[in-house]
N, C-alpha and C positions, 0 to 999 in steps of 0.2 A: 396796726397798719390801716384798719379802714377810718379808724378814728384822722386819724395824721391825714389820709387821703382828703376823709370831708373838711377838715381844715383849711387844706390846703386851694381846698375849691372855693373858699367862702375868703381865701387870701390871709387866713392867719395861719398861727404857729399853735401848739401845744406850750403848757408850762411848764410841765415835768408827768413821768411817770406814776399809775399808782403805788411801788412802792418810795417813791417821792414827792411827791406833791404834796405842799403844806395849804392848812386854809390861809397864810399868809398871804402865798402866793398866788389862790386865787383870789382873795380880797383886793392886794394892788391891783391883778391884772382886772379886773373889775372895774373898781375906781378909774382906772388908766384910760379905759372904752368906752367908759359911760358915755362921757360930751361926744364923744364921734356916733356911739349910738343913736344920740337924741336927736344928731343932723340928719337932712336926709342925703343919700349915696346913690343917683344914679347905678354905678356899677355894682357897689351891695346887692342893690335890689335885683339886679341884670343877674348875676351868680344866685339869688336866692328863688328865681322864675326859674335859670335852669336846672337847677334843682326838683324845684317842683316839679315840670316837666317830665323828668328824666321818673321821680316815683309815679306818679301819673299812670306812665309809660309800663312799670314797670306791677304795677298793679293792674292795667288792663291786660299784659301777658300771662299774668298768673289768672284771672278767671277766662281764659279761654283754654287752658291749659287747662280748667277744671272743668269748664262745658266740654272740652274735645273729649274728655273721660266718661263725663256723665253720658254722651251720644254711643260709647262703646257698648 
């Protein structure tokens, strides 16, 4: 699930499971997204900022959660 979630937020799919997923089929889906890769994507980039963001975020919670410890 969390895999499928960050997917989902970057706007693609999964290609199968680990007990299915062949390297075929990551080699086409590969091939497939190269050329769209290589362009540039306003909204890509817009979903790949909030991302960042969001660990950012989620990285300056956890060291205050470990200074509010260290102060005890």
């Amino acid at each position: 699930p969390k895999i499928d979630r960050f997917l989902e937020t970057l706007g693609e799919r999964h290609i199968g499971t680990l007990q299915n997923v062949t390297v075929d089929a990551v080699m086409q889906r590969i091939a497939a997204l190269w050329p769209e890769i290589q362009r540039p994507s306003p909204r890509r980039e817009e979903r790949i900022s909030i991302l960042r963001d969001k660990a950012f975020y989620n990285a300056e919670l956890a060291f205050s959660l470990i200074e509010s410890r260290e102060r005890r």
